[in-house]
C-alpha positions in Angstrom: -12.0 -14.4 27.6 -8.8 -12.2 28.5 -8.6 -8.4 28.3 -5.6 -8.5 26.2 -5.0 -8.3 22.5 -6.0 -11.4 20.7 -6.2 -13.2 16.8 -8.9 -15.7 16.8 -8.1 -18.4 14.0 -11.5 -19.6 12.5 -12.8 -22.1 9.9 -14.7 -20.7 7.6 -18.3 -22.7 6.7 -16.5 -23.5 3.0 -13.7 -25.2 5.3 -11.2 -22.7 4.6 -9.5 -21.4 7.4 -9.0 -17.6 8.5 -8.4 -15.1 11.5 -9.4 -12.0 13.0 -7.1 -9.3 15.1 -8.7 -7.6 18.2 -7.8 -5.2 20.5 -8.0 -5.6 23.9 -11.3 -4.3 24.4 -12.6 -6.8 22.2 -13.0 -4.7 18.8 -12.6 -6.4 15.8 -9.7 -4.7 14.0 -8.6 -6.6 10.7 -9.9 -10.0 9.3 -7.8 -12.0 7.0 -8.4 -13.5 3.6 -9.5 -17.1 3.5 -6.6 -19.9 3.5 -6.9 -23.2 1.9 -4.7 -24.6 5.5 -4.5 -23.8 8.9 -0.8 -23.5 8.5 -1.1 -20.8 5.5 -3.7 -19.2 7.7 -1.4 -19.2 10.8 1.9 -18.4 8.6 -0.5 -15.1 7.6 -1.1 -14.3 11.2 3.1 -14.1 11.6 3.3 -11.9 8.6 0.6 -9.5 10.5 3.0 -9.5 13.1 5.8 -8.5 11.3 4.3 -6.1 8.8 1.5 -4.9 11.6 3.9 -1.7 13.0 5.4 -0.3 9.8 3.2 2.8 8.7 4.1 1.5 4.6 2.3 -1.5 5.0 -0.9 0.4 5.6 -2.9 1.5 2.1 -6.0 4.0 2.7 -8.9 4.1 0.8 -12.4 4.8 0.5 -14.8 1.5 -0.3 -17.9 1.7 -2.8 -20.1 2.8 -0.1 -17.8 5.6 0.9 -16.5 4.1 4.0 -13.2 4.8 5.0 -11.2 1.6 5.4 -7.8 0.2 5.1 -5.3 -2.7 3.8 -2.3 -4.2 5.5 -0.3 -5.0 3.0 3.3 -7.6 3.0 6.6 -5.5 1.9 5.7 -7.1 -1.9 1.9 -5.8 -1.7 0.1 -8.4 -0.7 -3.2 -7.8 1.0 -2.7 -9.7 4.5 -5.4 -8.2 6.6 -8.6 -6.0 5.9 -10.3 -3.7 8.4 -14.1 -2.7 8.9 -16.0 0.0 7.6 -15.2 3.5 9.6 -17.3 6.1 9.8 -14.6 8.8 9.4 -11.0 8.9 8.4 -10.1 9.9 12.3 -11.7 6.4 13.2 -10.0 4.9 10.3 -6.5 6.4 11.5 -7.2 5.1 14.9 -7.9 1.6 13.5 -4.6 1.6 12.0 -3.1 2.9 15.7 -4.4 -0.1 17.4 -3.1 -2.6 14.7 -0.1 -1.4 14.8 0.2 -1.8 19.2 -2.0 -5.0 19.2 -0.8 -7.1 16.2 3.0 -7.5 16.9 2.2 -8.9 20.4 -1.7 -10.9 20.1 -1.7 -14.2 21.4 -3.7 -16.7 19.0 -6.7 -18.3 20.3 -7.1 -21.4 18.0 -11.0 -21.9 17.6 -11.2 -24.4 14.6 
C-alpha cells in the first residue's frame, strides 16, 4: 500500500460499483454514491477531481445525530462525494482541507 493519496474503486455487495478518497495517511475522507457501472463510477471519480479544490463545491451541515459533516457537490448541485461523521466543525473544516490537496491528484487503485 503507498503512502500517497489514493481512491479505491469498490463493488458494492448489491453489484453496484463505488469509491472512496483517502489521504495519504490512509483516512478515509469522502465515499461516493453507488453507480449502476464501473465507468459512471470512475467518470464520478474525475468529476471529484475537478470539483475537489473549489471552496463552492463544498456544502456544510449538521446530520441527524448532530455530526458535523459535508457534501461535495458538481457546479449543478449534484452530491458527488460524502464525508464521515466529525466530531467538531474544526475536524469537519480540516476534512474539507485534505479533499481539496488529495482529490485533484489521487491515483485510483481499481479493487473490483
Amino acid at each position: 500500500m503507498c503512502a500517497c493519496p489514493r481512491f479505491l474503486l469498490r463493488k458494492a455487495t448489491n453489484g453496484q460499483f463505488f469509491f472512496n478518497l483517502h489521504a495519504a495517511n490512509g483516512e478515509k475522507i469522502l465515499t461516493s454514491e453507488l453507480y449502476t457501472t464501473k465507468t459512471a463510477a470512475l467518470n464520478g471519480l474525475e468529476s471529484v477531481k475537478v470539483n475537489s479544490p473549489l471552496d463552492s463545491r463544498y456544502e456544510k451541515f449538521n446530520d441527524k445525530a448532530g455530526k458535523p459533516r459535508f457534501n461535495l457537490k458538481t457546479a449543478n448541485s449534484q452530491v458527488i462525494g460524502v464525508s464521515e461523521g466529525y466530531s467538531t466543525p474544526q475536524s469537519r473544516d480540516q476534512g474539507i482541507a485534505s479533499c481539496k490537496v488529495n482529490g485533484p491528484n489521487a491515483t485510483t487503485e481499481d479493487q473490483t
